[in-house]
KOLMI-129083 format. One record per residue (C-alpha): x, y, z. Coordinates in steps of 0.25 Angstrom, whole numbers, padded with zeros to 4 digits. Example, Ala and Ser with C-alpha at 12.3 -4.5 7.8 and 13.67 -1.06 7.14 Angstrom:
2
<r><c1>0049</c1><c2>-0018</c2><c3>0031</c3></r>
<r><c1>0055</c1><c2>-0004</c2><c3>0029</c3></r>
END
This chain:
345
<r><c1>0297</c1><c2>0580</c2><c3>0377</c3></r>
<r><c1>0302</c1><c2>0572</c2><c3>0364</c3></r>
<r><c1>0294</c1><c2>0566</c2><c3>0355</c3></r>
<r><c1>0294</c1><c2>0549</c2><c3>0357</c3></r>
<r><c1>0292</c1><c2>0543</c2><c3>0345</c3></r>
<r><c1>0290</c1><c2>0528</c2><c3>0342</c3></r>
<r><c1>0303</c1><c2>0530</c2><c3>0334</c3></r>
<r><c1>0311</c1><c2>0533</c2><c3>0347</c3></r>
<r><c1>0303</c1><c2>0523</c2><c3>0353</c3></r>
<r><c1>0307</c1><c2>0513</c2><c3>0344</c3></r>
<r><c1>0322</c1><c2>0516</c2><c3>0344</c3></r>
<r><c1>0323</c1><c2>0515</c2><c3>0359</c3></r>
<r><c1>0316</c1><c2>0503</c2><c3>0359</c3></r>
<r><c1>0327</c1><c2>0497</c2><c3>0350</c3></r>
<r><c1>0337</c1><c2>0503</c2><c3>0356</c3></r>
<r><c1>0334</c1><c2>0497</c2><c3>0370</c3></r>
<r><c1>0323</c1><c2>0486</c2><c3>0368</c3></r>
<r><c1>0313</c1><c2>0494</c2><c3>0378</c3></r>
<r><c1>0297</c1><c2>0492</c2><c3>0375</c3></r>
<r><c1>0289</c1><c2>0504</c2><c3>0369</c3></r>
<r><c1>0284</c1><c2>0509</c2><c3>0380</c3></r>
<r><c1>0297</c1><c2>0509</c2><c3>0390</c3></r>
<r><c1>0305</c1><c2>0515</c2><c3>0377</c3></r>
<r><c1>0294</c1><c2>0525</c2><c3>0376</c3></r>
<r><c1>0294</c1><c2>0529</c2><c3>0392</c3></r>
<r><c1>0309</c1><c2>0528</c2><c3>0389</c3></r>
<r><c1>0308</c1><c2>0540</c2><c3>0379</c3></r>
<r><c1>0298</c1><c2>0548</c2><c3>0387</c3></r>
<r><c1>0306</c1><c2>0549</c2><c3>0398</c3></r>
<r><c1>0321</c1><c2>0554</c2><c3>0392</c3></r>
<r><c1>0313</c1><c2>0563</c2><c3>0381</c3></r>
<r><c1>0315</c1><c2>0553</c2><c3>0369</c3></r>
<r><c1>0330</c1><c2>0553</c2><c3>0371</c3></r>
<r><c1>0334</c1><c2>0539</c2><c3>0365</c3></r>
<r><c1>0349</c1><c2>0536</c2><c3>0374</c3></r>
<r><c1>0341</c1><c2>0542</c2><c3>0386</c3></r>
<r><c1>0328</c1><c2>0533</c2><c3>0383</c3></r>
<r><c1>0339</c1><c2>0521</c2><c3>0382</c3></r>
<r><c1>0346</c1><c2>0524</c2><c3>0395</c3></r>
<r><c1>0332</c1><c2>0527</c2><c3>0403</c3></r>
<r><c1>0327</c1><c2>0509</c2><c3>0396</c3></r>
<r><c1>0341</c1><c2>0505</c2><c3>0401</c3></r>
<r><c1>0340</c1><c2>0511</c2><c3>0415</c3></r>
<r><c1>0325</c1><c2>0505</c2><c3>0416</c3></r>
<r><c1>0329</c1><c2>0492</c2><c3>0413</c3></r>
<r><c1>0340</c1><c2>0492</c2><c3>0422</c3></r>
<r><c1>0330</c1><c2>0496</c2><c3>0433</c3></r>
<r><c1>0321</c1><c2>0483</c2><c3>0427</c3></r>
<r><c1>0332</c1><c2>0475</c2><c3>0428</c3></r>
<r><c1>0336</c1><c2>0479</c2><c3>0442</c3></r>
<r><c1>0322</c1><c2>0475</c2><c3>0446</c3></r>
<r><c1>0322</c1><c2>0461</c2><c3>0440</c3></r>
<r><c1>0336</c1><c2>0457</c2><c3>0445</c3></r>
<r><c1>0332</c1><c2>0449</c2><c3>0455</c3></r>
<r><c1>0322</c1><c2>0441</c2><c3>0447</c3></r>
<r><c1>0328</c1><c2>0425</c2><c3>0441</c3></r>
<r><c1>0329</c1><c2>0424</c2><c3>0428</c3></r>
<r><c1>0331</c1><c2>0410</c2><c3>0425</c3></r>
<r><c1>0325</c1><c2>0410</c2><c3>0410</c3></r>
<r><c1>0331</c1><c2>0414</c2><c3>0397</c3></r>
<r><c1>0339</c1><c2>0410</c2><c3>0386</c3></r>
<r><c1>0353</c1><c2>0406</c2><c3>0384</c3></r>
<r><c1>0361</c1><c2>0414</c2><c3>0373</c3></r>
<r><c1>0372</c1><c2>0405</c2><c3>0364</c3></r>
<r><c1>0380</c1><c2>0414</c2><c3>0353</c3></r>
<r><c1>0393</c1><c2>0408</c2><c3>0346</c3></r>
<r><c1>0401</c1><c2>0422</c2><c3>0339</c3></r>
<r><c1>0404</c1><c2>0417</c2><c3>0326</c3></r>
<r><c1>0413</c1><c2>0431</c2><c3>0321</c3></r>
<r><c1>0426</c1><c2>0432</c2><c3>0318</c3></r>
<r><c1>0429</c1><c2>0435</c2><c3>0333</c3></r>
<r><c1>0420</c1><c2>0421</c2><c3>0333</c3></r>
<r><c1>0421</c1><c2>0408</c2><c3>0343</c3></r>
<r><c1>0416</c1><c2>0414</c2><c3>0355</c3></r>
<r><c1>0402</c1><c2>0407</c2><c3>0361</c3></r>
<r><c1>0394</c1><c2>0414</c2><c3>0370</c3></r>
<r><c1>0382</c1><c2>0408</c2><c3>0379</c3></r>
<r><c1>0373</c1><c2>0415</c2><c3>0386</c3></r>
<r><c1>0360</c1><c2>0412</c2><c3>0398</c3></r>
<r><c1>0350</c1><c2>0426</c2><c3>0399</c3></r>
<r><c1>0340</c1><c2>0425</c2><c3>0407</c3></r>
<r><c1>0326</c1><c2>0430</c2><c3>0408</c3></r>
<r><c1>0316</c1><c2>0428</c2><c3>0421</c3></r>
<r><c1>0306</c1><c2>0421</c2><c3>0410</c3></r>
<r><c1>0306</c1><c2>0410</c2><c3>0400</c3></r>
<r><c1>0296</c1><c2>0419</c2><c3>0392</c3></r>
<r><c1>0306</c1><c2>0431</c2><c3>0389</c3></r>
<r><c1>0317</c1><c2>0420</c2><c3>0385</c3></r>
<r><c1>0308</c1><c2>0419</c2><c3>0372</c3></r>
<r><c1>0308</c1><c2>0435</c2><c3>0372</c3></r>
<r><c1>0316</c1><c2>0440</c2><c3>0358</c3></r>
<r><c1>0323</c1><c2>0452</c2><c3>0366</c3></r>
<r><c1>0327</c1><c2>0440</c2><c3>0376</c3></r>
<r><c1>0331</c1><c2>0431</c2><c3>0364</c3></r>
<r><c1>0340</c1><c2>0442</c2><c3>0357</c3></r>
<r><c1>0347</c1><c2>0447</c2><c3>0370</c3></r>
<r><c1>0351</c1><c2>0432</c2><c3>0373</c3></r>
<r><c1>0356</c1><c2>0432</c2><c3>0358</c3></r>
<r><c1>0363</c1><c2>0445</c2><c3>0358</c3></r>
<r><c1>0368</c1><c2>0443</c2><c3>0372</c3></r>
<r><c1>0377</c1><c2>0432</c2><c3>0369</c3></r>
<r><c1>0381</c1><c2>0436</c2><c3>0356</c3></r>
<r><c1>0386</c1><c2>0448</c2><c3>0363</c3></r>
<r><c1>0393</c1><c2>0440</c2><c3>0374</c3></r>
<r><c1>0399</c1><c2>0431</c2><c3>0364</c3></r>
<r><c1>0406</c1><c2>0441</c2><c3>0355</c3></r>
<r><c1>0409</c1><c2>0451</c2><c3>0367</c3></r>
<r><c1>0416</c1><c2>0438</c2><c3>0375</c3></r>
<r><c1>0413</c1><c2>0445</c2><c3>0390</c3></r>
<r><c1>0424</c1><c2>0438</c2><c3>0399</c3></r>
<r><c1>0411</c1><c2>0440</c2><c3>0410</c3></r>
<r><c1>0398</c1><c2>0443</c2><c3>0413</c3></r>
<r><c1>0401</c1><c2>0459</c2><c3>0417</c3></r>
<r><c1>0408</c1><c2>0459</c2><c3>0403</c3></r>
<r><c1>0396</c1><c2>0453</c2><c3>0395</c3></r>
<r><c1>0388</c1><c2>0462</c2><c3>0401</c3></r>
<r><c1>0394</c1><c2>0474</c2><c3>0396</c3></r>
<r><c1>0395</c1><c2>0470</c2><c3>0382</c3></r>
<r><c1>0388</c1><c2>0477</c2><c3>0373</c3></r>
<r><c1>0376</c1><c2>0471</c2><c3>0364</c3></r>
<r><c1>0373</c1><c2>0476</c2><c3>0351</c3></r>
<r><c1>0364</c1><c2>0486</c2><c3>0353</c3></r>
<r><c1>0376</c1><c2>0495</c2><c3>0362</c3></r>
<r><c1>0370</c1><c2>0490</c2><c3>0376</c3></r>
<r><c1>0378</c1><c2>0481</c2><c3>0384</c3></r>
<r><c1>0372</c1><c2>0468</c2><c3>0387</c3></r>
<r><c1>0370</c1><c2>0471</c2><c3>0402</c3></r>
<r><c1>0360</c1><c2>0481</c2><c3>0397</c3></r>
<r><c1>0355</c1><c2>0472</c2><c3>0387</c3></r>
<r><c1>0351</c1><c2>0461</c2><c3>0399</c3></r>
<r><c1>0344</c1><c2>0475</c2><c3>0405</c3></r>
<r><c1>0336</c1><c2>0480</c2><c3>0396</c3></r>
<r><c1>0331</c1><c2>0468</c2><c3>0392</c3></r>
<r><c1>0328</c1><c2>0466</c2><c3>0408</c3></r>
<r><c1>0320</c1><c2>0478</c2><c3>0406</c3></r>
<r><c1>0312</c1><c2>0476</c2><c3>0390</c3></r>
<r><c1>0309</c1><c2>0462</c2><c3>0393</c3></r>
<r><c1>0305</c1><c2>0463</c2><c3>0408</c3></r>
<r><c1>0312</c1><c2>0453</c2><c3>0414</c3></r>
<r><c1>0326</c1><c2>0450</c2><c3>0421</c3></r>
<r><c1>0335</c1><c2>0446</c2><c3>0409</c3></r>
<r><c1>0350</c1><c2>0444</c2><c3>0412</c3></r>
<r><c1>0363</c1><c2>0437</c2><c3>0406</c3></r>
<r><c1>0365</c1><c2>0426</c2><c3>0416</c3></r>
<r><c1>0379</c1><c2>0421</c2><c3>0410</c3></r>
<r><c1>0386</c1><c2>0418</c2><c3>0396</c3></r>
<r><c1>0397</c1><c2>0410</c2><c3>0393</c3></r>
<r><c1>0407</c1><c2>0411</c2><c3>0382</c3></r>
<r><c1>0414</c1><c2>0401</c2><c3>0373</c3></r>
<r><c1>0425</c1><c2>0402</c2><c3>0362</c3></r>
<r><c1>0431</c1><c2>0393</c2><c3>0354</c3></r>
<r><c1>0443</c1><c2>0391</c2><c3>0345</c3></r>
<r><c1>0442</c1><c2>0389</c2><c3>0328</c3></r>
<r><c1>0443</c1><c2>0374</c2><c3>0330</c3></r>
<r><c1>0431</c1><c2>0374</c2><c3>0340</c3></r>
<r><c1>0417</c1><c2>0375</c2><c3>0337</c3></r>
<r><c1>0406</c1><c2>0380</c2><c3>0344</c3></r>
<r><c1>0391</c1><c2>0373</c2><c3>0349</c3></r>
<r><c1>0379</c1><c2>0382</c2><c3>0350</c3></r>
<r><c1>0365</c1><c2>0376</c2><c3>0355</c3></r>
<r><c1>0354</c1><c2>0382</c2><c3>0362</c3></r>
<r><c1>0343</c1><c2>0372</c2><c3>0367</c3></r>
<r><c1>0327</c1><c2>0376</c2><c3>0371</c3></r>
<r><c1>0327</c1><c2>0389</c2><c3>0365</c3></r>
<r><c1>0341</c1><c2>0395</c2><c3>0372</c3></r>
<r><c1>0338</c1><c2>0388</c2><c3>0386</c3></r>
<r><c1>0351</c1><c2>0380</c2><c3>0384</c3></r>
<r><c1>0363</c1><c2>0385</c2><c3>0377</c3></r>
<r><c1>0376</c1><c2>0380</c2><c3>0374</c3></r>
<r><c1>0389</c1><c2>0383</c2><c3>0368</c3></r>
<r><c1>0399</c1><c2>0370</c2><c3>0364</c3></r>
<r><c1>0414</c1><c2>0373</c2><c3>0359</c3></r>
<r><c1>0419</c1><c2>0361</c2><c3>0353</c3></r>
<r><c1>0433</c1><c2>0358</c2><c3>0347</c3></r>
<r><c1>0434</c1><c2>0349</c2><c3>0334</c3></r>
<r><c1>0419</c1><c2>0348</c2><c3>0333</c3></r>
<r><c1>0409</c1><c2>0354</c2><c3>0322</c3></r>
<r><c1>0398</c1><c2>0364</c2><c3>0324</c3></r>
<r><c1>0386</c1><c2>0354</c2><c3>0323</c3></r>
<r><c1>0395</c1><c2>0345</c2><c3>0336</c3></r>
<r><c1>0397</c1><c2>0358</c2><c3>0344</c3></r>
<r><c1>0382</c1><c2>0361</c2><c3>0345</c3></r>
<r><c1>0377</c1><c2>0343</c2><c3>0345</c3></r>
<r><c1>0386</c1><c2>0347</c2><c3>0358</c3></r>
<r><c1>0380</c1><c2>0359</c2><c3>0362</c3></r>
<r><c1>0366</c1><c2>0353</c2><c3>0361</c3></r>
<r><c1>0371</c1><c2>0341</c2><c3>0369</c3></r>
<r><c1>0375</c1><c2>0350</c2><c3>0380</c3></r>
<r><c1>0363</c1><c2>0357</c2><c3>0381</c3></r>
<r><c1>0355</c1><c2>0344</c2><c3>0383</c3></r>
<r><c1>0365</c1><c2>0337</c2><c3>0393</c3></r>
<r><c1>0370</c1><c2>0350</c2><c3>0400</c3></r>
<r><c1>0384</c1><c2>0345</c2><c3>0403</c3></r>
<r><c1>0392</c1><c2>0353</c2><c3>0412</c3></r>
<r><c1>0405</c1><c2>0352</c2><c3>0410</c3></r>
<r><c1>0413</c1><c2>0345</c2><c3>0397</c3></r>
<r><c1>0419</c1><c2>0334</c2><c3>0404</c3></r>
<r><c1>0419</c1><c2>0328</c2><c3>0418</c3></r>
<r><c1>0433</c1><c2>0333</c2><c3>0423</c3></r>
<r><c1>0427</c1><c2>0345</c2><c3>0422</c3></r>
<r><c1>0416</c1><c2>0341</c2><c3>0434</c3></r>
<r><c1>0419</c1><c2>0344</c2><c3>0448</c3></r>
<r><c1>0421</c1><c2>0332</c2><c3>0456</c3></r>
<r><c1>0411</c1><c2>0338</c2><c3>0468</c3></r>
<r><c1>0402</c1><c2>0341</c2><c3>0455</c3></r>
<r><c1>0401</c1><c2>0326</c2><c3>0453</c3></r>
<r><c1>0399</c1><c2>0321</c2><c3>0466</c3></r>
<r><c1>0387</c1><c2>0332</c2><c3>0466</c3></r>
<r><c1>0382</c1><c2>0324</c2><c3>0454</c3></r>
<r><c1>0384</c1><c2>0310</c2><c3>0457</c3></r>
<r><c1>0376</c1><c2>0315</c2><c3>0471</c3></r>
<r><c1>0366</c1><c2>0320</c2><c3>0462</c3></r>
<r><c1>0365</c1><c2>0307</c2><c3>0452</c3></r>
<r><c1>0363</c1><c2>0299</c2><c3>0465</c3></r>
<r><c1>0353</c1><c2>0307</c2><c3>0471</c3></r>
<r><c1>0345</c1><c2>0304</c2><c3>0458</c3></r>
<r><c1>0349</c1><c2>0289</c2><c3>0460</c3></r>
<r><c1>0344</c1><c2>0288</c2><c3>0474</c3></r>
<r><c1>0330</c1><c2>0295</c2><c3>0468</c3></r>
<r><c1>0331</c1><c2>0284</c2><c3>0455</c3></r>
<r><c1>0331</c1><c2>0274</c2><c3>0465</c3></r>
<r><c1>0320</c1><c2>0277</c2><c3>0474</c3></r>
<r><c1>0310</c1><c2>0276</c2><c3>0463</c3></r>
<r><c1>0318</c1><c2>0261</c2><c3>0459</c3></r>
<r><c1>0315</c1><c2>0257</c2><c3>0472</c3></r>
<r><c1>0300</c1><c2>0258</c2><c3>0469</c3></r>
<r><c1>0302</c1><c2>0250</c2><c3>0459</c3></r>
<r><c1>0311</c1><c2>0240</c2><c3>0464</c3></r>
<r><c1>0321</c1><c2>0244</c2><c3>0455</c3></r>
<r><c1>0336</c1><c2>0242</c2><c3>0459</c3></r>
<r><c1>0342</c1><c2>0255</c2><c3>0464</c3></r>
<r><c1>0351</c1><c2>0264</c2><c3>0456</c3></r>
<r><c1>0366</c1><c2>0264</c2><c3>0461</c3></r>
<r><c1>0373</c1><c2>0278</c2><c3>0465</c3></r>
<r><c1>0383</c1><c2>0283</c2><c3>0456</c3></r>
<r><c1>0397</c1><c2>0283</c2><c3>0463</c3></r>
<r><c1>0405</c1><c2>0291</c2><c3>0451</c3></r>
<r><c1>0400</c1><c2>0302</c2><c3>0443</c3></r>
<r><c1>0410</c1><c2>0306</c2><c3>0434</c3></r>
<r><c1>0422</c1><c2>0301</c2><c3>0425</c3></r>
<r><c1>0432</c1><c2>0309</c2><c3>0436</c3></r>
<r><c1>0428</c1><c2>0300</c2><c3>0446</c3></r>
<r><c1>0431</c1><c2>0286</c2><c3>0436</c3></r>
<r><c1>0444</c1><c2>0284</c2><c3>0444</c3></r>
<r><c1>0452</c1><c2>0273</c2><c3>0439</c3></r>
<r><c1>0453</c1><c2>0267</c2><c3>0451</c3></r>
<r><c1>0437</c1><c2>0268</c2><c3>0451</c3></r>
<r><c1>0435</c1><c2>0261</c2><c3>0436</c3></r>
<r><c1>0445</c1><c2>0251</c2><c3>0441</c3></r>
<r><c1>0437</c1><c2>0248</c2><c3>0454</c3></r>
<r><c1>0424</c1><c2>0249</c2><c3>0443</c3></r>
<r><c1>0430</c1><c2>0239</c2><c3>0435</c3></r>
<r><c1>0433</c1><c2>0227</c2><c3>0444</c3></r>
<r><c1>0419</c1><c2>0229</c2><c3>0451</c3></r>
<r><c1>0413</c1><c2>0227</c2><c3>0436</c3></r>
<r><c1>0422</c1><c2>0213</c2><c3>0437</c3></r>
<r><c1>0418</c1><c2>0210</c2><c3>0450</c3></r>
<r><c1>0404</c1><c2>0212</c2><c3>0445</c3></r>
<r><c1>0406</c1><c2>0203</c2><c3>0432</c3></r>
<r><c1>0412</c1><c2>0193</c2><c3>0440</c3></r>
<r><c1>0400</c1><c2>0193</c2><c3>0450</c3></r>
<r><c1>0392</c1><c2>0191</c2><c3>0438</c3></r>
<r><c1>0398</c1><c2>0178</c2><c3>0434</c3></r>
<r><c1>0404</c1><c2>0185</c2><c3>0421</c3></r>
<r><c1>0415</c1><c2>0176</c2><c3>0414</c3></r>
<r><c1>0429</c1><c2>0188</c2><c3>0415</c3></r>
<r><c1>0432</c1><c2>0184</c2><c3>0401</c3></r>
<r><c1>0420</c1><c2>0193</c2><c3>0397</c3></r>
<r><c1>0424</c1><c2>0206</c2><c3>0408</c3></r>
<r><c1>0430</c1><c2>0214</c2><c3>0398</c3></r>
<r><c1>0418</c1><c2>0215</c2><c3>0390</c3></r>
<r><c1>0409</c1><c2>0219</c2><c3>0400</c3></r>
<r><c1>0418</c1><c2>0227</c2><c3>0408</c3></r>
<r><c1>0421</c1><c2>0239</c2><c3>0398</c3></r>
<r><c1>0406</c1><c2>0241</c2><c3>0398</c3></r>
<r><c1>0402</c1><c2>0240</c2><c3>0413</c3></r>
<r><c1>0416</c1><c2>0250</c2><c3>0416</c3></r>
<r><c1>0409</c1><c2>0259</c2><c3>0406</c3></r>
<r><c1>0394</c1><c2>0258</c2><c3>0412</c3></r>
<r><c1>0402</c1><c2>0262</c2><c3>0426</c3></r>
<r><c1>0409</c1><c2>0274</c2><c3>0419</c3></r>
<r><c1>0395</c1><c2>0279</c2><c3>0413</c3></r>
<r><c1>0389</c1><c2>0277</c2><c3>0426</c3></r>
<r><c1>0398</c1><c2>0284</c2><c3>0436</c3></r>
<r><c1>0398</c1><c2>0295</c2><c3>0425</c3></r>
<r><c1>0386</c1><c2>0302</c2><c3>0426</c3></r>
<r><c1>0389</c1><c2>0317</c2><c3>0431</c3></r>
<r><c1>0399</c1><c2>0316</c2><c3>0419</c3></r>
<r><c1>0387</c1><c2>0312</c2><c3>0410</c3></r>
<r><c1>0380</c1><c2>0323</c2><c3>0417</c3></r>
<r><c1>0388</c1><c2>0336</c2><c3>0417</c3></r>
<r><c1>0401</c1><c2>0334</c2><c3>0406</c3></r>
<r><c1>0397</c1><c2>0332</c2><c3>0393</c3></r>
<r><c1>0407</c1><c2>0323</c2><c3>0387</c3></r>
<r><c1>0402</c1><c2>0315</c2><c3>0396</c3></r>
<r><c1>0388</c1><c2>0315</c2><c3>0392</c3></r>
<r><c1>0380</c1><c2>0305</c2><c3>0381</c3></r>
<r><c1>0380</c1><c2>0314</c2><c3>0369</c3></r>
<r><c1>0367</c1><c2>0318</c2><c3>0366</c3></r>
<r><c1>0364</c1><c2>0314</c2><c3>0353</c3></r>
<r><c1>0372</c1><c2>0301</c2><c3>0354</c3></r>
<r><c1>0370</c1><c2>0296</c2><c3>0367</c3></r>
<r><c1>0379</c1><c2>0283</c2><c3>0362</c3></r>
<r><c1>0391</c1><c2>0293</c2><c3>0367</c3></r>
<r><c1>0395</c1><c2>0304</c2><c3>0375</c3></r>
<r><c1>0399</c1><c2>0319</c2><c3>0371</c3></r>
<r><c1>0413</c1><c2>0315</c2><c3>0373</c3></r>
<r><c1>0413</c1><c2>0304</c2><c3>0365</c3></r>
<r><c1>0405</c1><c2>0312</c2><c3>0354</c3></r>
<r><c1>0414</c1><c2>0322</c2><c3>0353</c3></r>
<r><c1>0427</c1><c2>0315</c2><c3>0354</c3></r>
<r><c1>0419</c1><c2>0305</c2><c3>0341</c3></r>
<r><c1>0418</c1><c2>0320</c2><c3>0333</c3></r>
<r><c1>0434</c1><c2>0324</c2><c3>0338</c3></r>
<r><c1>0430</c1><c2>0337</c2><c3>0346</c3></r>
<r><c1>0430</c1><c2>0342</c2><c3>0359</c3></r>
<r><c1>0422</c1><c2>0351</c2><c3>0367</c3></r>
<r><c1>0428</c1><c2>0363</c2><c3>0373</c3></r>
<r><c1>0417</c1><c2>0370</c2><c3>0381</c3></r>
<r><c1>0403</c1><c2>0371</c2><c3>0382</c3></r>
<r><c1>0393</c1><c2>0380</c2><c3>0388</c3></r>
<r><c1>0378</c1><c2>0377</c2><c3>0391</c3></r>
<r><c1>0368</c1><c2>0388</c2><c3>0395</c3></r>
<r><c1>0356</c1><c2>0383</c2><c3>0401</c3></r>
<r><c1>0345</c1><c2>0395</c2><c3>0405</c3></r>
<r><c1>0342</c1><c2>0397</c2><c3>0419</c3></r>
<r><c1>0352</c1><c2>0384</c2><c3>0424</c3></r>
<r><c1>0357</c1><c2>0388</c2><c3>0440</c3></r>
<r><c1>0346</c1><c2>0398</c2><c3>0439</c3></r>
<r><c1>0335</c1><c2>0395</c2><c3>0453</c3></r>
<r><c1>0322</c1><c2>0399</c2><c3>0447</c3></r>
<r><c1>0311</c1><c2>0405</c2><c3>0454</c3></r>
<r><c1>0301</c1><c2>0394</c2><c3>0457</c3></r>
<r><c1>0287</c1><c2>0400</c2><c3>0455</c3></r>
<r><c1>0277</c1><c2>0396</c2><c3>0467</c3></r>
<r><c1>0263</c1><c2>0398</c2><c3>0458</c3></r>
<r><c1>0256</c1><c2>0394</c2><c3>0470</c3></r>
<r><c1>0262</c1><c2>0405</c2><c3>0480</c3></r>
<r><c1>0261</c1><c2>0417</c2><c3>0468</c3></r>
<r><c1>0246</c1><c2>0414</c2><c3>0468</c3></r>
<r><c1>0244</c1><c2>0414</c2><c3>0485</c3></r>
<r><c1>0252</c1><c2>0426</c2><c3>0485</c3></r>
<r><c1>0243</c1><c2>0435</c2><c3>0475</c3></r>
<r><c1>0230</c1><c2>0428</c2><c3>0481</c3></r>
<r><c1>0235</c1><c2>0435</c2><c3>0493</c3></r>
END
């Protein structure tokens, strides 16, 4: 039987990441042969993460590296997560986020099978990576999805992470500065667009919507009625797709009709017009405002929209991505109550 010293503790343990104890049960049980006791940590933490494949894990970190070598402009995002908001605050968890996406960003997978098998910088691929931690930091951890973005010499990159990594985002602007691309990236981590602009939504995507904002009307309109406060109409247009001119046009002469109603001398139409056609535009606008962001009030001048923004600096947004951690994710709803009648059994 060979000796176990702390010395061949201590390597294994850096070599794999493995507590004291399981490196030192690892050594005992292959006779202090360092590549066996390697093997036997990776088998054992494949077998923990077969056990915990089944459990949600809806919490984490989102992982944002931009490659600045000379092989450079190419942006990679990452979302892994962990059963617990508790581990996301774990260093081991914190670095494998980080040396995760760096790894996917230089590696440029074309999938996930491919990111899997790319190797991190300690020789393990970062499918085994995602197991072993499983098995050091005892819970499920896995690589839910990445993205990546490049970009041309004349394009500049954003980078911003809200809350701690919770949020992440990756901009790609064209004729903009540094310091615009990520004011951007901040703004779409606040206002979560979904797309760039609204001939990108999908027409069923926006009757979904405007039945959603109407929904929400109806709700608003209830409580007015307690009041005695006079309803809220329904929004019959949601986005500038559905603007028409035939629609502006009829918009138009029920705004005259309406001026005319109210007894307001024509000579003064033209004033008042532009600004009540613009009032209807804003209105029957709102799943743009919602979901494409040059359509959204820029958040730190709200006096104008992104589009006009960047249009005002002369640049142009190619692409975005936005990470958010444990968005489409059902999480498990605890019933406190039911966990105490159970163990009173």
């Amino acid at each position: 039987m060979a000796q176990i010293t702390a010395k061949l503790v201590k390597e294994l343990r850096e070599r794999t990441g493995a507590g004291v104890m399981d490196a030192k049960k690892a050594l005992v049980e292959v006779d202090g042969d360092m590549d066996k006791a390697v093997q036997y940590l990776r088998d054992k933490g494949m077998a923990k993460a077969a056990k915990k494949a089944d459990r949600v894990a809806a919490e984490g970190l989102t992982g944002v590296y931009v490659n600045g070598n000379v092989n450079g402009n190419v942006a990679a995002i990452t979302e892994v997560n962990s059963e617990t908001d508790f581990v996301s605050q774990n260093d081991k968890f914190v670095n494998l986020v980080n040396e995760a996406t760096k790894t996917i960003a230089e590696g440029k997978p074309a999938d996930m099978e491919a990111a899997k098998e790319l190797k991190m910088a300690d020789g393990t691929t970062l499918d085994q990576s995602f197991v072993n931690a499983t098995a050091t930091i005892g819970e499920k951890i896995v690589l839910r999805r990445f993205a990546l973005e490049e970009k041309n010499d004349d394009q500049e990159f954003g980078a911003y992470q809200h809350n701690g990594g919770q949020i992440g985002v990756i901009t790609v602007l064209e004729g903009a500065d540094a310091a615009t691309a990520k004011h951007l990236a901040m703004h779409i981590a606040a206002m979560s667009p979904k797309v760039i602009s609204p001939d990108e939504l999908d027409d069923q995507f926006i009757t979904d919507q405007l039945a959603v904002m109407n929904h929400k009307i109806d709700q608003d309109n209830e409580s007015r009625a307690l009041v005695h406060k006079k309803p809220l109409p329904h929004l019959v247009y949601g986005s500038a797709k559905q603007l028409t001119d035939d629609v502006l046009a009829k918009a138009k002469e029920d705004i005259k009709a309406e001026l005319k109603e109210e007894g307001k001398p024509e000579k003064i139409w033209d004033r008042i017009i532009p600004g009540k056609m613009q009032r209807f535009i804003d209105d029957n606008t709102q799943v743009d405002k919602q979901f494409a962001v040059l359509s959204q009030d820029y958040i730190m001048d709200d006096s104008k929209t992104v589009g006009e923004f960047l249009k005002e600096k002369g640049a142009k947004l190619v692409a975005f991505q936005r990470y958010e951690v444990g968005e489409g994710i059902e999480k498990k709803q605890e019933d406190f109550a039911a966990e105490v009648r159970e163990q009173m059994k």
